[in-house]
C-alpha positions in Angstrom: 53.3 -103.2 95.8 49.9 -102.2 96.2 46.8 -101.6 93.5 42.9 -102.5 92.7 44.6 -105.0 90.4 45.4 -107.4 93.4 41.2 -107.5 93.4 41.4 -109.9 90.0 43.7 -112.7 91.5 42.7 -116.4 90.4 39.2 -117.6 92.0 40.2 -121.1 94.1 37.4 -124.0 93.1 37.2 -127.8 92.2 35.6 -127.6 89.1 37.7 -128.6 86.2 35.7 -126.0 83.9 35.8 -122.4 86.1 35.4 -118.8 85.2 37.7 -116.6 86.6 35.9 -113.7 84.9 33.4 -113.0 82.2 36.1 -113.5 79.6 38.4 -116.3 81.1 38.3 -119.7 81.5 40.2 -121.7 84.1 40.4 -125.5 82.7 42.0 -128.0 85.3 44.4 -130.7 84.0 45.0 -134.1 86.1 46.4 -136.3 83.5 44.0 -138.5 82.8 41.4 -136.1 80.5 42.8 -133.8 78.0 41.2 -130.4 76.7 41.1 -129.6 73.5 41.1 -126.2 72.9 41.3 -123.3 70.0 44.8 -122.7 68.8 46.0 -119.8 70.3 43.7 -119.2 73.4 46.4 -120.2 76.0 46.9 -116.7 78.1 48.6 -118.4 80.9 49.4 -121.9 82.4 50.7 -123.5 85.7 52.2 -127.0 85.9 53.4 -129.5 83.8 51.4 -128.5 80.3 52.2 -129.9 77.0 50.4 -128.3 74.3 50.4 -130.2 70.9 48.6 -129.4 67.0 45.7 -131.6 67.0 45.9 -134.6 64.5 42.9 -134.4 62.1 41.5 -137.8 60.8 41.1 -138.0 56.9 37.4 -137.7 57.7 37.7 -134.6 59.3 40.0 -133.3 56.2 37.6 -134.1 53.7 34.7 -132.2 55.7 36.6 -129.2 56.1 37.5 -129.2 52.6 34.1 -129.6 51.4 32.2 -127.7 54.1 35.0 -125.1 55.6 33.2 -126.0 58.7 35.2 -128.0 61.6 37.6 -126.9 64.4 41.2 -125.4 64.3 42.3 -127.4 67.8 45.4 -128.1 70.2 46.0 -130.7 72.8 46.4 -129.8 76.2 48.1 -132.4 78.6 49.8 -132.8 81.6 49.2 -132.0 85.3 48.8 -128.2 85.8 45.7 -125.4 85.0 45.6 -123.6 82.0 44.1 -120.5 81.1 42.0 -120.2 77.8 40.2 -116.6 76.1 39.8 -115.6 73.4 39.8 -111.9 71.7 38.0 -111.1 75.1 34.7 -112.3 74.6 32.2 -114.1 76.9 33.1 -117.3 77.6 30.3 -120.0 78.9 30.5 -123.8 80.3 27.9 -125.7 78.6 27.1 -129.4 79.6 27.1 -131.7 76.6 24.5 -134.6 77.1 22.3 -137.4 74.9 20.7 -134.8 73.3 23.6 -133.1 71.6 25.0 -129.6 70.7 24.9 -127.6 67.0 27.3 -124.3 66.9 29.2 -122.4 64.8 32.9 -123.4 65.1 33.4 -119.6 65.1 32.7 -119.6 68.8 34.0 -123.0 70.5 37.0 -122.1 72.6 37.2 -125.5 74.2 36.0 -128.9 74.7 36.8 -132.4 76.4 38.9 -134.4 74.3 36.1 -137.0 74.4 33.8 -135.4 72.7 32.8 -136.3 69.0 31.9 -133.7 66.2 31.0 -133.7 62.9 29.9 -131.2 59.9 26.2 -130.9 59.1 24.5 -129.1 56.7 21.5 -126.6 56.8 20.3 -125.9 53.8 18.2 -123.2 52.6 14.3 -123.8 51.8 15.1 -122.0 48.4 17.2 -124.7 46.9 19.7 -123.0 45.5 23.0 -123.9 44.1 25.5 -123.2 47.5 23.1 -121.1 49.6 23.0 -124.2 52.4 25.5 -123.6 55.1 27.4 -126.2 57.6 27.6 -126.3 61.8 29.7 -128.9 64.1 27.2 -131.4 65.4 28.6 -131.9 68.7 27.6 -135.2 70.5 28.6 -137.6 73.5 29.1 -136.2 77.2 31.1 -133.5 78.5 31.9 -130.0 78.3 32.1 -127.0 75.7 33.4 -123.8 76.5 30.9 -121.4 73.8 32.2 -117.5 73.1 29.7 -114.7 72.6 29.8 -111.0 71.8 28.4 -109.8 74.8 25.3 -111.9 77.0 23.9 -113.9 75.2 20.1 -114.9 75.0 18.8 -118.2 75.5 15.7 -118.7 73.5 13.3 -121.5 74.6 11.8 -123.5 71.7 8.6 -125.6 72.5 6.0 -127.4 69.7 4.1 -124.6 70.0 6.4 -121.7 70.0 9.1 -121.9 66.8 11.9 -119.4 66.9 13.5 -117.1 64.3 16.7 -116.0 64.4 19.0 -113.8 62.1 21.7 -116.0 60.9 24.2 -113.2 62.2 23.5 -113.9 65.6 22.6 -117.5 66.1 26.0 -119.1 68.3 24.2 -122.7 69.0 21.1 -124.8 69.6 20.2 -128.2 70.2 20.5 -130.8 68.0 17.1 -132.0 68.5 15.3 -129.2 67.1 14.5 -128.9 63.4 16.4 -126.2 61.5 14.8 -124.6 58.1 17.0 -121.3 56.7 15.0 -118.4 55.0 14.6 -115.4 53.7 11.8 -112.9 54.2 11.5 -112.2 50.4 10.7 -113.3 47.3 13.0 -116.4 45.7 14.7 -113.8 43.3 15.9 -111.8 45.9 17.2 -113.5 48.2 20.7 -112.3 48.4 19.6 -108.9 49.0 18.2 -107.9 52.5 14.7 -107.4 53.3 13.4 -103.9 52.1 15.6 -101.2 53.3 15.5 -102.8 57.5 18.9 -104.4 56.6 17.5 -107.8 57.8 17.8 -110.9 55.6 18.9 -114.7 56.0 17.2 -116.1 59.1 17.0 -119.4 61.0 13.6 -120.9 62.0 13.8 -123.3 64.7 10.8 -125.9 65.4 10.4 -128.4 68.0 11.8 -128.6 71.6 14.7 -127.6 72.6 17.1 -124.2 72.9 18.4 -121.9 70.7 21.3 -119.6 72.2 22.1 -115.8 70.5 24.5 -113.2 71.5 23.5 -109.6 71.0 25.9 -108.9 67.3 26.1 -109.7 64.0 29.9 -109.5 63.6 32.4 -111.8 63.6 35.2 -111.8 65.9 37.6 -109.0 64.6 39.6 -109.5 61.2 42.3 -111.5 61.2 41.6 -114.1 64.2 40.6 -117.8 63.6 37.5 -118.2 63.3 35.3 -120.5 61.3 33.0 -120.1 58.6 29.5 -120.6 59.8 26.2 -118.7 59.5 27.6 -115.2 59.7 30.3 -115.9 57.9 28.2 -117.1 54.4 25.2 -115.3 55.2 26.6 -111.4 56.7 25.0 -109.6 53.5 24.5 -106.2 55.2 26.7 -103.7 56.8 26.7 -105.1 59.7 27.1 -108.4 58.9 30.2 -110.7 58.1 30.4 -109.1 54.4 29.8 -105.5 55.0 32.5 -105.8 57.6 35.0 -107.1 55.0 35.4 -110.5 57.2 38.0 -111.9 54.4 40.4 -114.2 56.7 37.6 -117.0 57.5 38.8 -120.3 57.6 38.3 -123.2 60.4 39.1 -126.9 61.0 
């Protein structure tokens, strides 16, 4: 048999975190550091894998039923490589150290099993009554696999250059940096966007650290997992979360 297919065979490396292409991620198991990954993502495996629901502490219950914020996981085990994607979007390996990571559970598709997270909330310089919205707060050392719609962009944030971003777009930052959520109106209209530019709930970021955006506004397509972060409370136009009737959002 014989086609241009045979071009996209498996790329041979060491690394226990390796593309194979833009949208797939190659995750080496040795049996002595399990991956935690999002529910559904396995495309393909070789070896001994077991893959098992992962157990949720009563912690992590009560934050997801207060924030809908956390991470819809299975348990990967065993000796063997598994494949991971998800819905075909970009897929990056981020390091995890000291200094922590802050994303939307929307777009984790893996992480080392000894990784901690937690909800945190960002609350809106307005005040009011359930505008604030929640991230994972990602901390200790290892890696993340992050998904994007498209290449992302990562924005550098010093003390003397702050960062805005629309709250469609933001994937992650560091947990460093200090968050404040607006709206380029007045206080009574805040749930409308700005003028007629369709822009309206944005993130300022202050201090030093990185902020990382991916070039949409939208949501993974209806009816995948996904969590319910920024663009998920905050879509108010049409291209956001809302206007493109994002009803299915749930996570951890």
């Amino acid at each position: 048999m014989q086609s241009p297919l045979f071009g996209f065979t498996e790329t041979q490396t060491q690394d226990r975190y390796a593309l194979q292409n833009p949208q797939l991620l190659r995750v080496a198991l040795e049996g002595h550091q399990d991956v935690l990954a999002r529910k559904g993502s396995m495309v393909a495996y070789q070896g001994l894998i077991e893959f098992d629901g992962e157990y949720q502490t009563q912690g992590q219950q009560r934050a997801r039923a207060r924030t809908g914020e956390a991470l819809d996981l299975m348990r990967c085990s065993g000796q063997g490589t598994v494949y991971l994607a998800n819905l075909a979007q970009h897929v990056h390996i981020v390091d995890v150290d000291h200094d922590g990571l802050t994303v939307d559970s929307a777009y984790v598709l893996a992480l080392d099993s000894t990784l901690h997270w937690e909800s945190i909330a960002v609350d809106s310089q307005y005040g009011i009554s359930g505008s604030g919205k929640y991230n994972l707060n990602i901390s200790g050392h290892g890696k993340v696999a992050l998904m994007t719609s498209g290449q992302p962009l990562m924005l550098q944030v010093t003390p003397d250059k702050y960062v805005n971003v629309d709250a469609d777009a933001i994937v992650a930052w560091s947990t460093s940096l200090r968050v404040q959520m607006q709206a380029q109106t007045h206080s009574s209209g805040v749930w409308r966007r700005r003028g007629n530019t369709g822009e309206g709930w944005e993130l300022s970021f202050l201090g030093q650290g990185y902020a990382l955006v991916q070039p949409s506004e939208l949501l993974p397509p209806q009816n995948a997992v996904i969590g319910g972060g920024a663009a998920a409370q905050f879509g108010m136009g049409q291209q956001g979360a809302r206007g493109q009737n994002q009803g299915n959002i749930f996570s951890n």
